[in-house]
N, C-alpha and C positions, 0 to 999 in steps of 0.2 A: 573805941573797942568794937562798937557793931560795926560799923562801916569800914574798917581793916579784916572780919570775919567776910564779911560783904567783898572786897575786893577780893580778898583771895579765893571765896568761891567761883567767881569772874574768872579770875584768870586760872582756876585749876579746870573750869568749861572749857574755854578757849583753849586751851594746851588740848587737851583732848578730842577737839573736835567737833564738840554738841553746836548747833545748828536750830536757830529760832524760827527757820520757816515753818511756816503753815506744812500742814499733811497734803499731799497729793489728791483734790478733789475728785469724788466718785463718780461713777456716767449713770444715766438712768435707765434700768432694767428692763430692759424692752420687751421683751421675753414675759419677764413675769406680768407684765401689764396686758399682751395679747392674751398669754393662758389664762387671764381673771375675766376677762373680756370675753373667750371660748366657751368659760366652763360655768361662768358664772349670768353674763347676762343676753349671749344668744338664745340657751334654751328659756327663759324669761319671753324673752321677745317671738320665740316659737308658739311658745303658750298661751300669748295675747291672740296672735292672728288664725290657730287650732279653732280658738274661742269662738273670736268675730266671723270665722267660717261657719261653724257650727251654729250658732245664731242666724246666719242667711241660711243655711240648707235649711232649719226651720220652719222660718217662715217663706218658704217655696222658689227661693230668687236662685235656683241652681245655677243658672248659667252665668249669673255675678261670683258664684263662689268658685266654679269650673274657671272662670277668666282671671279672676286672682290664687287661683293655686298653679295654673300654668305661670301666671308671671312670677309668683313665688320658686319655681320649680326650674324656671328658666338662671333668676338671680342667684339660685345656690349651683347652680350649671356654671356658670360667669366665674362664681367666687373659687370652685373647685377646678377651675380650667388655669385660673392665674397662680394658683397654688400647686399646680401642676406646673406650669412655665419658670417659675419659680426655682426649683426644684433641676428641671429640663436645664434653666441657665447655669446653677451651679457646678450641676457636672461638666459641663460646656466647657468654663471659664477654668478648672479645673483638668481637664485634658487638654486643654491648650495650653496654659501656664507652667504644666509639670514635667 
């Protein structure tokens, strides 16, 4: 009795179409991973070296704190030039493609 219930729920599947694959596996949010990264642990990491500056102008070592804020000033120069290039290639690839 069960397994004539059993079978013909099989084959009224089957007749219809239903499909035992897996679901279509998801990609990983790239996006949301740079925004948590942006928003969450740059100003963190601002905060640290504000600090460690402010600790050397303290104790009188200006011209260590002048030589790492140029190189800090330099590196956010770099990061906002390739985010600029970035941006420059899209359009690019986008006028030429369209």
């Amino acid at each position: 009795m069960i397994a004539t219930e059993l079978a013909a729920q099989v084959a009224t599947a089957i007749q219809h179409g239903a499909t035992l694959a897996a679901p279509e596996p998801k990609g990983i949010n790239t996006e949301g991973v740079v925004t948590f990264f942006a928003s969450n642990i740059a100003p963190i990491l601002l905060a640290v070296l504000g600090i460690i500056f402010i600790g050397r102008a303290s104790r009188g070592e200006i011209s260590k704190v002048l030589t790492s804020s140029a190189i800090a000033i330099v590196g956010l120069a770099f990061i906002a030039g390739a985010a600029t290039l970035f941006f420059v290639g899209d359009y690019l690839i986008d006028l030429i493609f369209s």
